[in-house]
MDTraj code that builds the backbone (N, CA, C; nanometers):
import mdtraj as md
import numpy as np

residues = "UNK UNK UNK UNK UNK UNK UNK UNK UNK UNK UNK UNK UNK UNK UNK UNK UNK UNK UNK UNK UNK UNK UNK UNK UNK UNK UNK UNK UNK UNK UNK UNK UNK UNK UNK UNK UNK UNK UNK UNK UNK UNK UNK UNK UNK UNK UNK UNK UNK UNK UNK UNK UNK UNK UNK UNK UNK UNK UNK UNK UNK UNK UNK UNK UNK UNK UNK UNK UNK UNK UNK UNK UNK UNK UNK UNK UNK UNK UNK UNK UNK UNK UNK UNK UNK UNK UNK UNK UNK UNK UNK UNK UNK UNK UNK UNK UNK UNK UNK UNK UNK UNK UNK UNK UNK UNK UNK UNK UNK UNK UNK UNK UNK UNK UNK UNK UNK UNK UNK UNK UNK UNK UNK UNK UNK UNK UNK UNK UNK UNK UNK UNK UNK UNK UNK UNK UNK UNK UNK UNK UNK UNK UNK UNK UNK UNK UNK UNK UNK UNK UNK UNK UNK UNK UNK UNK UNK UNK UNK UNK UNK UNK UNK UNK UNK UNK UNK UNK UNK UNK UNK UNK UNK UNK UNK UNK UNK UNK UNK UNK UNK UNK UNK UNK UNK UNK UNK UNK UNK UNK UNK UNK UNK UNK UNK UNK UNK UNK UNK UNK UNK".split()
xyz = np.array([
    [0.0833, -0.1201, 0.0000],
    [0.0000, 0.0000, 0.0000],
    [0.0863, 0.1244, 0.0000],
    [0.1821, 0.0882, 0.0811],
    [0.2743, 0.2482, 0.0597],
    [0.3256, 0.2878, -0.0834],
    [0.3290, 0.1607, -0.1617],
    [0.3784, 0.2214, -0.3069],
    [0.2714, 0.2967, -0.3390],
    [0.1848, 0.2370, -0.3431],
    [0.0208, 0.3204, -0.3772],
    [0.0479, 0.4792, -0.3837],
    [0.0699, 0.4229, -0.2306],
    [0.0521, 0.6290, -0.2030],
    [0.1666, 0.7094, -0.2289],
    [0.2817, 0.6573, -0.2421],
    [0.3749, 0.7349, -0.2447],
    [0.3696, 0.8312, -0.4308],
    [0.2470, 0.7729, -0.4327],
    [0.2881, 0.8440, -0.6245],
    [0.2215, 1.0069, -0.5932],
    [0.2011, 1.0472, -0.4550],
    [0.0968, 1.2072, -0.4266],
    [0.2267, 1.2775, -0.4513],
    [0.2660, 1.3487, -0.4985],
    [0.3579, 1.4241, -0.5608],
    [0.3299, 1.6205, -0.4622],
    [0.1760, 1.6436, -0.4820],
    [0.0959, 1.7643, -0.4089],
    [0.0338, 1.7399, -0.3373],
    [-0.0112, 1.7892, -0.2207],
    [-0.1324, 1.7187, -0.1410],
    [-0.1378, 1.8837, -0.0888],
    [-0.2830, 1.8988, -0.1204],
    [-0.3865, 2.0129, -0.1452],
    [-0.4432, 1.9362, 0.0104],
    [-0.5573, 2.0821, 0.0731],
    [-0.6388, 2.0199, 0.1385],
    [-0.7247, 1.8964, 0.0728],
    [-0.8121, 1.9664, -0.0147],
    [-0.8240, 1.8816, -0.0845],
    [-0.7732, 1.7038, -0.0722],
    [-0.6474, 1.7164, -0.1600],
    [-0.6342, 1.5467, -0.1657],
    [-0.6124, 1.5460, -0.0365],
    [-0.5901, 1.5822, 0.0338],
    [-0.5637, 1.5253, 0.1954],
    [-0.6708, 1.4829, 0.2362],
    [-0.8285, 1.5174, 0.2158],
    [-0.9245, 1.5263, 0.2441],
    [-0.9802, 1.3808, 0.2152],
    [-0.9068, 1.3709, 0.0505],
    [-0.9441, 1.2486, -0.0252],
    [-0.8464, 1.1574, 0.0093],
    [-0.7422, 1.1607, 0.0512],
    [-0.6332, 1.0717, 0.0708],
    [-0.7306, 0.9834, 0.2221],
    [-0.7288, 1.0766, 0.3487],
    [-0.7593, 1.0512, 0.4528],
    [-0.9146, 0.9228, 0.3877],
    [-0.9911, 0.9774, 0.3318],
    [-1.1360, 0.9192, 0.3363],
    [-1.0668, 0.7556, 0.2498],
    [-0.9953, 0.7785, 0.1970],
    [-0.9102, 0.6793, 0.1245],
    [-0.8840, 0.5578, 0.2475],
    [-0.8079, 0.6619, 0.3069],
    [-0.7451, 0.5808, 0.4195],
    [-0.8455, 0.4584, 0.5213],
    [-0.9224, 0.5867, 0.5284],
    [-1.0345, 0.4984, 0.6414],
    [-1.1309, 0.4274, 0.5826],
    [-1.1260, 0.3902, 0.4942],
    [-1.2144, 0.2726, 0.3931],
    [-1.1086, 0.1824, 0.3976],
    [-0.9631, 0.2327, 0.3854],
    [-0.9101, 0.0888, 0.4000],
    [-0.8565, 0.0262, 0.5251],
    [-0.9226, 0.0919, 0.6491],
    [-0.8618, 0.0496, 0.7485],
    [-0.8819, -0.0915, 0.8192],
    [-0.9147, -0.1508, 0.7126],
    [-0.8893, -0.3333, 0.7875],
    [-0.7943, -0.3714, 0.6854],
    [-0.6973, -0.2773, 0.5802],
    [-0.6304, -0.3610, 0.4682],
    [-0.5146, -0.3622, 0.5097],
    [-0.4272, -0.2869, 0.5618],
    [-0.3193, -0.3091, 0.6411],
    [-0.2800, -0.3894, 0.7536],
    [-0.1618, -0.5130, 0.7291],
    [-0.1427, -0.5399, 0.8470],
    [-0.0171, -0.4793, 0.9660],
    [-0.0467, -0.5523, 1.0728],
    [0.0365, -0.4841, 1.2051],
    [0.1707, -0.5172, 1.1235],
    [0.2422, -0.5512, 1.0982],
    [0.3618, -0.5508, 1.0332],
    [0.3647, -0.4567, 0.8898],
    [0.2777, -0.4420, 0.8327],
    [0.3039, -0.3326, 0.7276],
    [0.3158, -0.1807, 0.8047],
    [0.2022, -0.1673, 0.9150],
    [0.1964, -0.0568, 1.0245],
    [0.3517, -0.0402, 1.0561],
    [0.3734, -0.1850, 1.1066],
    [0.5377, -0.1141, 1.1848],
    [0.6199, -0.0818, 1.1083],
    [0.6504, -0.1207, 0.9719],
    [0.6841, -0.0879, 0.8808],
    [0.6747, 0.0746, 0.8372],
    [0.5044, 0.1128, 0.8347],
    [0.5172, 0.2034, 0.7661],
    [0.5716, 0.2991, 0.9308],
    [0.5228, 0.2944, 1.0444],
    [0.5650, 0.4132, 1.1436],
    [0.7273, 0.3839, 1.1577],
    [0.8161, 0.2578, 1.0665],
    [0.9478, 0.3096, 1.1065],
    [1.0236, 0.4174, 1.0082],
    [0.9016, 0.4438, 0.9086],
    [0.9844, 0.5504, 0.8128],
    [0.9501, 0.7013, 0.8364],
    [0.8105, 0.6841, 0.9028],
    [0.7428, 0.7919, 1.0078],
    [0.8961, 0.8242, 1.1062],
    [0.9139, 0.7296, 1.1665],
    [1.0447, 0.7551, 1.2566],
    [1.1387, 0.8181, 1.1914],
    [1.1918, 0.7873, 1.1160],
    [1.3384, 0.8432, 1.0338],
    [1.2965, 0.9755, 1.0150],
    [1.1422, 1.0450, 1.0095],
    [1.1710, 1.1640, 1.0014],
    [1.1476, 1.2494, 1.0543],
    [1.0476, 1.1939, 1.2163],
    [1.0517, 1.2553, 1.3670],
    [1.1886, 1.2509, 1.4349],
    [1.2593, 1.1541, 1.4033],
    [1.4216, 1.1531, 1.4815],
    [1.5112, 1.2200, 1.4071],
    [1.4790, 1.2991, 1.2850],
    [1.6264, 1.3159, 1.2149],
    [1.6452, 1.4667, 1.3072],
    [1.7522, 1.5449, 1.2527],
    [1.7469, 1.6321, 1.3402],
    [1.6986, 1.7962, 1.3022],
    [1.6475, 1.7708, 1.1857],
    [1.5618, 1.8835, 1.1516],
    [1.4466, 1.8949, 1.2264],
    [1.4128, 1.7773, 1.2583],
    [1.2658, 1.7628, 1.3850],
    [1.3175, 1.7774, 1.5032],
    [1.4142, 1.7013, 1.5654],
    [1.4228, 1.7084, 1.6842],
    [1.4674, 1.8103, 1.7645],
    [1.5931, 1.8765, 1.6706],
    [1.6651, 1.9938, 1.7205],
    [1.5596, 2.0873, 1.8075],
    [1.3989, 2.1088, 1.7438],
    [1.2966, 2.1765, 1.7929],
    [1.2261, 2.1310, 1.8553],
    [1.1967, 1.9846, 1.8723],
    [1.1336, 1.9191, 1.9718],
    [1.2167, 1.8652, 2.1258],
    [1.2676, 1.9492, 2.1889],
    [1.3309, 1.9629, 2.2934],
    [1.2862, 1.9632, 2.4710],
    [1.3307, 1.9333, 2.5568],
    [1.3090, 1.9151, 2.6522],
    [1.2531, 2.0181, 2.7427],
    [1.1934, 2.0522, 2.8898],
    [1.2060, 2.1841, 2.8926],
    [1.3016, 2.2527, 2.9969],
    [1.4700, 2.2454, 2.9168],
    [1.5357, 2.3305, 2.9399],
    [1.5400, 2.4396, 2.8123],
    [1.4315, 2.4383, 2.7702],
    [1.3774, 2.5253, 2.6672],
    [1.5122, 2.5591, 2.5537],
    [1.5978, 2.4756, 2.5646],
    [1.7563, 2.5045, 2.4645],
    [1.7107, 2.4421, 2.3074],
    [1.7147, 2.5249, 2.2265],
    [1.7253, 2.4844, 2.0540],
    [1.8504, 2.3891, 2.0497],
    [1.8118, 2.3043, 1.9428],
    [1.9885, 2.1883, 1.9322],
    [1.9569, 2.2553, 1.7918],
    [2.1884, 2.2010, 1.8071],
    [2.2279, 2.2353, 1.6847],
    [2.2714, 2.1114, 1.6688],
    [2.2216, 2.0120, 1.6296],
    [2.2766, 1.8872, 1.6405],
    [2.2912, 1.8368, 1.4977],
    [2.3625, 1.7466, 1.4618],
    [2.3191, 1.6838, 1.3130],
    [2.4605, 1.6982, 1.2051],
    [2.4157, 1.6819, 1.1482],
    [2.5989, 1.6820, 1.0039],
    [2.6051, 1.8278, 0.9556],
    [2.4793, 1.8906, 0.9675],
    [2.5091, 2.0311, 0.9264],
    [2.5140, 2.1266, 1.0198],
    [2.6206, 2.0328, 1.0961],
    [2.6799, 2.1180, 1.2737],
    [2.8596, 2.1187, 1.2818],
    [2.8549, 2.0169, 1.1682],
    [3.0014, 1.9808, 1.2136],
    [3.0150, 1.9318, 1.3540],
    [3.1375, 1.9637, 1.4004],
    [3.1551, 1.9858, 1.5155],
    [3.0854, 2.0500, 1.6320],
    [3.0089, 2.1344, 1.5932],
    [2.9692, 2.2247, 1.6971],
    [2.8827, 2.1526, 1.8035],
    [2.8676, 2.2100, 1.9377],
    [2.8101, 2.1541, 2.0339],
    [2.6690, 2.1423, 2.0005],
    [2.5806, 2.0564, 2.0811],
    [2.4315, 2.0130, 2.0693],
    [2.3199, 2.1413, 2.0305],
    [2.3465, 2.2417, 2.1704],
    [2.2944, 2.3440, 2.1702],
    [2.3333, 2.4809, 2.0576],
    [2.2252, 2.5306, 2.0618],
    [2.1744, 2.6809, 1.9676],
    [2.3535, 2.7868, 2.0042],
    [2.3579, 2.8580, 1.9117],
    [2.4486, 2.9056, 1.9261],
    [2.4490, 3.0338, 1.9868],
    [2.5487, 3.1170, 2.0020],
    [2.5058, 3.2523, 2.1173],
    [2.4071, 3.2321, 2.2171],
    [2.4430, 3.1068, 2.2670],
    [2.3632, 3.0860, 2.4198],
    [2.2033, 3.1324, 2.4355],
    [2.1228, 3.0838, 2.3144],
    [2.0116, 3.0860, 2.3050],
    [1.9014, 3.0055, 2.3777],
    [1.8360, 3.0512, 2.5066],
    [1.7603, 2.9504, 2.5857],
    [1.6356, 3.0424, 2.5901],
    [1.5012, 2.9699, 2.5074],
    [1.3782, 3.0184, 2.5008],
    [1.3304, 3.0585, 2.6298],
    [1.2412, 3.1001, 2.6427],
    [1.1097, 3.1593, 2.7995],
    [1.0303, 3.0579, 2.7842],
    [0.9710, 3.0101, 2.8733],
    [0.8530, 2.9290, 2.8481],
    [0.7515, 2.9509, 2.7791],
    [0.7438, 3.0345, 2.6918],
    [0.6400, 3.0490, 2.5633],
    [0.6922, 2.9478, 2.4481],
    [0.8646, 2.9326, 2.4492],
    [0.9483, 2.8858, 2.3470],
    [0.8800, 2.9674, 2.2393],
    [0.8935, 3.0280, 2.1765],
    [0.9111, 3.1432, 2.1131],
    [0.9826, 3.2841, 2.1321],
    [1.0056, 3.3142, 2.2468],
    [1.1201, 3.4004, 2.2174],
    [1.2875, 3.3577, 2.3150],
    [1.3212, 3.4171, 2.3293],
    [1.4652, 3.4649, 2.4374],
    [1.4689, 3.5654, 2.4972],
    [1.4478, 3.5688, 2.6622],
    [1.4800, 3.6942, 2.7043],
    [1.3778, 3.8209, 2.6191],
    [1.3085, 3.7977, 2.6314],
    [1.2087, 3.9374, 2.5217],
    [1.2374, 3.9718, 2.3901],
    [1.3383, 3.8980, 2.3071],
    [1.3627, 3.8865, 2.1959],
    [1.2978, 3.7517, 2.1127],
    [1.1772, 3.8043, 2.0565],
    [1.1255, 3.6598, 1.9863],
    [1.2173, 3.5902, 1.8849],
    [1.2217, 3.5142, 1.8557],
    [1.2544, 3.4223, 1.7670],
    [1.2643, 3.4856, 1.6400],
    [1.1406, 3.5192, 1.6147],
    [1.1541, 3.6002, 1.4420],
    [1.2166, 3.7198, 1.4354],
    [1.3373, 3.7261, 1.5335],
    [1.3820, 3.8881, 1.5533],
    [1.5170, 3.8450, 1.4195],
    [1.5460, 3.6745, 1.4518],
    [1.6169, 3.6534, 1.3213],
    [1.5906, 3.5613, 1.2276],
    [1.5125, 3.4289, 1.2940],
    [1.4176, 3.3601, 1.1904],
    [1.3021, 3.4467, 1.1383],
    [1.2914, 3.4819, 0.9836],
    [1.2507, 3.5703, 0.9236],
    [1.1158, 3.3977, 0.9198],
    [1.0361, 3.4975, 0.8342],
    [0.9420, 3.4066, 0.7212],
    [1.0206, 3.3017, 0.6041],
    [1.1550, 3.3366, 0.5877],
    [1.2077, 3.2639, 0.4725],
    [1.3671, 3.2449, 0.5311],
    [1.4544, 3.1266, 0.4457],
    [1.5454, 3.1158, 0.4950],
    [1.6563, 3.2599, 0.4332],
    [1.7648, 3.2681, 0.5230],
    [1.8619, 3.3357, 0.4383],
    [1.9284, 3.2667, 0.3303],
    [1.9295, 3.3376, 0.2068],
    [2.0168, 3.2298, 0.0932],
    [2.1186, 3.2571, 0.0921],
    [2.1996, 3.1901, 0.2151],
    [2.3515, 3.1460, 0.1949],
    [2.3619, 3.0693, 0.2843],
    [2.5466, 2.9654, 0.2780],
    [2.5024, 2.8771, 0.4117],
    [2.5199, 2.9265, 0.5343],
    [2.5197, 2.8608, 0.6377],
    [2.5101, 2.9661, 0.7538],
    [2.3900, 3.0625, 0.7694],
    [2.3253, 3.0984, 0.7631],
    [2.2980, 3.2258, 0.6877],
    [2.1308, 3.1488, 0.8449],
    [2.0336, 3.2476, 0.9034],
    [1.9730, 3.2151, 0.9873],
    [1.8634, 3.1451, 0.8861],
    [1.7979, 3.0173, 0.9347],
    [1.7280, 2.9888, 0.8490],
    [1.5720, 3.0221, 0.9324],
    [1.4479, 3.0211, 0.8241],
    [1.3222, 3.1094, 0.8488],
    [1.2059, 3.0382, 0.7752],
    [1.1063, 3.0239, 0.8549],
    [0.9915, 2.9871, 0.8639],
    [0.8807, 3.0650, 0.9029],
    [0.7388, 3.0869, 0.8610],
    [0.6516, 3.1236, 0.9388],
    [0.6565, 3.0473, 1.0654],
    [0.5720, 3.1406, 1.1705],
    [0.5834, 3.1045, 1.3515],
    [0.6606, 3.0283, 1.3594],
    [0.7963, 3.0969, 1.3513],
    [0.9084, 3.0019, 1.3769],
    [0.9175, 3.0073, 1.5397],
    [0.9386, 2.8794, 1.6319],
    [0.9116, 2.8254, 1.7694],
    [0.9834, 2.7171, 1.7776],
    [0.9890, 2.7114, 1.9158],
    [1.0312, 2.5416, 1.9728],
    [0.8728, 2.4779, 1.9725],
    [0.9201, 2.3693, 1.9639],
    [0.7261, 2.2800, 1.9642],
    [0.7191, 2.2533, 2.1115],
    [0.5968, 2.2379, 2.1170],
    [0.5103, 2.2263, 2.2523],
    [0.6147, 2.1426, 2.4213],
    [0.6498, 2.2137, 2.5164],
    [0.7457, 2.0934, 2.5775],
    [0.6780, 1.9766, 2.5793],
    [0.5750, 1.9541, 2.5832],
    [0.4821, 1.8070, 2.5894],
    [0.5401, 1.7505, 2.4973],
    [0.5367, 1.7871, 2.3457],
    [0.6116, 1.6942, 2.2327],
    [0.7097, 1.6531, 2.2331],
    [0.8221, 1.6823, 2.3272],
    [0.9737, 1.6342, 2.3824],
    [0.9554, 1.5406, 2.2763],
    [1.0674, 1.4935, 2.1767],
    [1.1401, 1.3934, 2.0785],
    [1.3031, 1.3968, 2.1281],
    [1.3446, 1.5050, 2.1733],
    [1.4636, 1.4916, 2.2032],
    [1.5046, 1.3634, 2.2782],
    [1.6060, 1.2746, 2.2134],
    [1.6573, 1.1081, 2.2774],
    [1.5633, 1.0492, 2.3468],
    [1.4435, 1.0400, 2.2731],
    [1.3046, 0.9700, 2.2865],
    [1.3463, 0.8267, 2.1744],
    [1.2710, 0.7563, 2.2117],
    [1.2788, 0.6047, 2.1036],
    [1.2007, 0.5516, 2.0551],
    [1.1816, 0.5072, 1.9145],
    [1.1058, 0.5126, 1.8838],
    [0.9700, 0.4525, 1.9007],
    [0.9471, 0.3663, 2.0199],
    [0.8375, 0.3544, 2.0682],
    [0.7705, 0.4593, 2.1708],
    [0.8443, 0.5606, 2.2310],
    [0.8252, 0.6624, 2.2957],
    [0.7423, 0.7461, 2.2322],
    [0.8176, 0.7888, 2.0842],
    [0.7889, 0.9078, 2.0104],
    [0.6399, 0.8272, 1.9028],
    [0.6528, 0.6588, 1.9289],
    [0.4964, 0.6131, 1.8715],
    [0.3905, 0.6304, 1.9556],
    [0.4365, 0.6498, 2.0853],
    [0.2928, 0.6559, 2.1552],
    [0.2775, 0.7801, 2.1840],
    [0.3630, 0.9270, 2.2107],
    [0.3122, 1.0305, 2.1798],
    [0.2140, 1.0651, 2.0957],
    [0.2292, 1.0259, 1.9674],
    [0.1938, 1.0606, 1.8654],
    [0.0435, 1.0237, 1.8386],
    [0.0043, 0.9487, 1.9301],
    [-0.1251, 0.9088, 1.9452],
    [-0.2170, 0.9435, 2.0447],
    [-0.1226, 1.0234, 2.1245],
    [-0.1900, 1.0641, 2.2880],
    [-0.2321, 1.2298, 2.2684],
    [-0.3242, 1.2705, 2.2150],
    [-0.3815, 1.3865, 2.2660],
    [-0.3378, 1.4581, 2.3762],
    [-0.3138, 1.4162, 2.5011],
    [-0.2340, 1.5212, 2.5920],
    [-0.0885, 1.5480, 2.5495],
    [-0.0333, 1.4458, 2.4165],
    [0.0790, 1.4958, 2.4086],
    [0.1610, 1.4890, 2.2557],
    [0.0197, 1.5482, 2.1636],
    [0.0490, 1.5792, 2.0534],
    [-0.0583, 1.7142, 1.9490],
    [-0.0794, 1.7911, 2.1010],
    [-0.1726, 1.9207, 2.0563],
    [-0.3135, 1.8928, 2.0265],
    [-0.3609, 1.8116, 2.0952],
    [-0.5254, 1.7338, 2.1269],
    [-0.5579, 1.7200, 1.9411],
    [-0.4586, 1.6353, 1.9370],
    [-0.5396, 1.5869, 1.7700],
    [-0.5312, 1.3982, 1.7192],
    [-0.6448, 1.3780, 1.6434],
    [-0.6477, 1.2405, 1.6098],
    [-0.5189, 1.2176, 1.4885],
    [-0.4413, 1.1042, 1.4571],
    [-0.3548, 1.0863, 1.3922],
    [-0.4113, 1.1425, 1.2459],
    [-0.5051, 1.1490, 1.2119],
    [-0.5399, 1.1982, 1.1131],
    [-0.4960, 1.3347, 1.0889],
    [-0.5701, 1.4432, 1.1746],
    [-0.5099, 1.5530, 1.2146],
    [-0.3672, 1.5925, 1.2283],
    [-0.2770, 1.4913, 1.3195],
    [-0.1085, 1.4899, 1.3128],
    [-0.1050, 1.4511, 1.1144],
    [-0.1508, 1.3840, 1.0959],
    [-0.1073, 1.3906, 0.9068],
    [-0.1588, 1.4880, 0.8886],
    [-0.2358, 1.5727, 0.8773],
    [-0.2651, 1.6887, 0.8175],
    [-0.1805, 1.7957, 0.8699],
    [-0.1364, 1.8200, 0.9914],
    [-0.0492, 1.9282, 1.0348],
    [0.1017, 1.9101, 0.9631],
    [0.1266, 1.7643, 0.9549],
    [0.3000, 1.7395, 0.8453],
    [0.2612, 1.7557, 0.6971],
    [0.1307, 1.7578, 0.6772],
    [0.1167, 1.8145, 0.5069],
    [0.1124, 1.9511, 0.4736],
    [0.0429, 1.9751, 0.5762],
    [0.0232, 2.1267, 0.5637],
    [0.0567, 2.2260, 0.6640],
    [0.1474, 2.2135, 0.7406],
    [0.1725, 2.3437, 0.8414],
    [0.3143, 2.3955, 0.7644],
    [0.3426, 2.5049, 0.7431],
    [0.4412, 2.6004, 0.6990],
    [0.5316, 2.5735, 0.7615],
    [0.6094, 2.5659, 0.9104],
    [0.6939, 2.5359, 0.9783],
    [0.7464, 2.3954, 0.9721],
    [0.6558, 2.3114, 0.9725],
    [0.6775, 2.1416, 0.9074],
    [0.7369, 2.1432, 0.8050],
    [0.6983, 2.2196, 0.7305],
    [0.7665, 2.1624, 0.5715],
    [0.9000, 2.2588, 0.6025],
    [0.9393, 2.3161, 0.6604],
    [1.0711, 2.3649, 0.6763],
    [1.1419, 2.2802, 0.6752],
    [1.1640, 2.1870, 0.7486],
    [1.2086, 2.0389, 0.7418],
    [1.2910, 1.9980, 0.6486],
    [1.1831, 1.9750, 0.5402],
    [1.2618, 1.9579, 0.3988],
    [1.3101, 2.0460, 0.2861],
    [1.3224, 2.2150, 0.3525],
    [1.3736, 2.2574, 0.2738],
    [1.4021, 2.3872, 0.3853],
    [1.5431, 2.3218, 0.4622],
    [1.5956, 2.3901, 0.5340],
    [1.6804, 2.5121, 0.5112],
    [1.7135, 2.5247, 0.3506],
    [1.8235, 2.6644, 0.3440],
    [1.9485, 2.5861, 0.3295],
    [2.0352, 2.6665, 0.2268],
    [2.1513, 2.6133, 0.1825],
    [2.2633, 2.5618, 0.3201],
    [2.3211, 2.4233, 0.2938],
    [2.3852, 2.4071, 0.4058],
    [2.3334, 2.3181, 0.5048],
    [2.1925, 2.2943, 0.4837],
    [2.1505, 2.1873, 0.5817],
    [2.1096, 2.0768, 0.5537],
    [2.1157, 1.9615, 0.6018],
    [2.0715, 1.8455, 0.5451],
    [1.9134, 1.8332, 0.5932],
    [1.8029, 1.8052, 0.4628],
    [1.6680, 1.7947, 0.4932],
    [1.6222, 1.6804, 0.6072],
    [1.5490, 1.6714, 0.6354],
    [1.4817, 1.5381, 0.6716],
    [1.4622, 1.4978, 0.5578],
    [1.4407, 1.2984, 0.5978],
    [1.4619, 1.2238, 0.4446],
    [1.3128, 1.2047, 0.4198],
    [1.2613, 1.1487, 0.3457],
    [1.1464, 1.1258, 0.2426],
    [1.0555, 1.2478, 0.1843],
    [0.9974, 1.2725, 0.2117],
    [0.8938, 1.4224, 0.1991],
    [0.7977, 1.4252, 0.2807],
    [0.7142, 1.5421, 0.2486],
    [0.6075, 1.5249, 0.3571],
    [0.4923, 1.4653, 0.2886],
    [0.4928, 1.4542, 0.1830],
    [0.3387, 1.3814, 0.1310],
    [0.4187, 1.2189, 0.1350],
    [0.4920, 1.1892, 0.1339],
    [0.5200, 1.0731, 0.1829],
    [0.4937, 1.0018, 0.3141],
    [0.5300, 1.1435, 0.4025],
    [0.5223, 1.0965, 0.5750],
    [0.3625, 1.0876, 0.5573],
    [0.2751, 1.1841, 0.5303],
    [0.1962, 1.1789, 0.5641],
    [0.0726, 1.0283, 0.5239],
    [0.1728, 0.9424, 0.4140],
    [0.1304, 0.8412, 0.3541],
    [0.1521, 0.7225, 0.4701],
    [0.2872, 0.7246, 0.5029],
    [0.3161, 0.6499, 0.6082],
    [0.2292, 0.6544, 0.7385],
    [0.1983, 0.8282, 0.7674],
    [0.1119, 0.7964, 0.8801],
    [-0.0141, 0.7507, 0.8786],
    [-0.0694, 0.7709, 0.7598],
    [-0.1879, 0.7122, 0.7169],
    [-0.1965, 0.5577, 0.7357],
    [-0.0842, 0.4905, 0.6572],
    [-0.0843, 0.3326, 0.6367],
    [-0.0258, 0.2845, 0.7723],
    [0.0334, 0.3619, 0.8414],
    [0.0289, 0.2950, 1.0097],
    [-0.1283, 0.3368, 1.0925],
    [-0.1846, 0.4693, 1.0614],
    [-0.2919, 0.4427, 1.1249],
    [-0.4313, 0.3264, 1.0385],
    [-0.3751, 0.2889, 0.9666],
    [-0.5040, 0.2180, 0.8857],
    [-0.5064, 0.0351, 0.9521],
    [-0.3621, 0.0168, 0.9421],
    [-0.3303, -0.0911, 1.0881],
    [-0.3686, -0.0401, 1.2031],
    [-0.4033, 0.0298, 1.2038],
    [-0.4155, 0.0122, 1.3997],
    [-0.3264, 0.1299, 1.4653],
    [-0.2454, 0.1470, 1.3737],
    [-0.1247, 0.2323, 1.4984],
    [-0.0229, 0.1700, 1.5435],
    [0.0169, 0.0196, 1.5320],
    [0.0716, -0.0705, 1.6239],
    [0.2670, 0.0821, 1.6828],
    [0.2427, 0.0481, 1.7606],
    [0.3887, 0.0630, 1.8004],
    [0.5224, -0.0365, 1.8666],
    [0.6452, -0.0023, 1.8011],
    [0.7393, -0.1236, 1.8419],
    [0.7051, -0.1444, 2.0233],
    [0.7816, -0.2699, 2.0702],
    [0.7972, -0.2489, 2.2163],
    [0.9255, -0.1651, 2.2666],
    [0.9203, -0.1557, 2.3914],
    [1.0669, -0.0738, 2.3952],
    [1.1525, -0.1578, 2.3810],
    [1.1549, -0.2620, 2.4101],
    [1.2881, -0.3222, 2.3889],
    [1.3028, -0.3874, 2.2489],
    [1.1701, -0.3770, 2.1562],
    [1.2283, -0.4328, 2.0442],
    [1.3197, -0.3161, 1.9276],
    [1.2869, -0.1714, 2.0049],
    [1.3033, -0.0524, 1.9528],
    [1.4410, -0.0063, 1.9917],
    [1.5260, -0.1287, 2.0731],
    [1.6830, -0.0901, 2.1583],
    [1.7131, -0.1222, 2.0629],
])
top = md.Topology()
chain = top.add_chain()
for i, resn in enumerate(residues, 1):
    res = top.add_residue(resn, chain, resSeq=i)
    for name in ("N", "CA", "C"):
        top.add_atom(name, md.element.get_by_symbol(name[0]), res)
traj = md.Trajectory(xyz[None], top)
């Protein structure tokens, strides 16, 4: 089934609309092993570090983590530690240098609409991936929405798709988002299954 879907190239409200109604007609056609299947590619792109760097703990610190860090330490650079809004620093919001768009060069600050740290509830930071499967299903700790809804926010939220098109210099998260959002579909059409923790060590 994931080949199926992977041919959405655009996903409009629209086809999302039609994708989803898609989905839930076929939700006895997937099995729990195609599910785990499809939420481990879901994984590869909640753990890479275009996601996680922002899904952080709440010592409210941005990571600079990942291959397009080099060397540099985990944390945000010039000692950047959000307020508990995670949106700004010290009374300096966030968009004082994440613009709406990235800068085009490398290095260069990269920019998103409501650019933020995500919710501390969403913590992904050195979460595993059975951790970050059962978040993802828990309403107290994925912005009170049904997995359906979590696929619609990775198709269509402006800050999500930053992800994959981070600004010269950074490595994307891997597949796309009309892909993820295929994957989350064909794991919720199984059931949802999530690994155990220890099959996820």
């Amino acid at each position: 089934m994931l080949r199926v879907l992977t041919f959405v190239t655009v996903l409009s409200a629209g086809a999302f609309a039609l994708l989803t109604a898609t989905m839930s007609g076929a939700q006895t056609q997937a099995s729990e092993a195609e599910g785990l299947v499809a939420w481990d590619k879901a994984y590869e792109v909640f753990s890479h570090p275009r996601c996680v760097n922002c899904h952080v703990p709440d010592d409210n610190k941005p990571r600079w983590s990942g291959p397009s860090y080099g060397t540099k330490g985990p944390y945000h650079g010039m000692s950047i530690v959000a307020d508990d809004t995670r949106k700004r620093a010290a009374g300096l919001p966030c968009s004082a240098c994440h613009t709406k768009q990235n800068l085009p060069f490398p290095g260069g600050a990269p920019g998103a609409p409501h650019w933020a740290l995500a919710p501390v509830e969403m913590v992904w930071w050195e979460k595993s991936s059975a951790e970050i499967c059962e978040q993802i299903k828990d309403p107290e700790r994925n912005g009170g929405r049904t997995v359906e809804e979590v696929a619609d926010h990775v198709g269509n939220d402006e800050l999500v798709a930053w992800g994959w098109s981070p600004g010269p210099g950074r490595e994307p998260a891997p597949h796309s988002a009309n892909e993820t959002v295929a994957f989350l579909l064909e794991w919720q059409s199984a059931g949802a299954p999530c690994p155990s923790s220890a099959a996820a060590e």
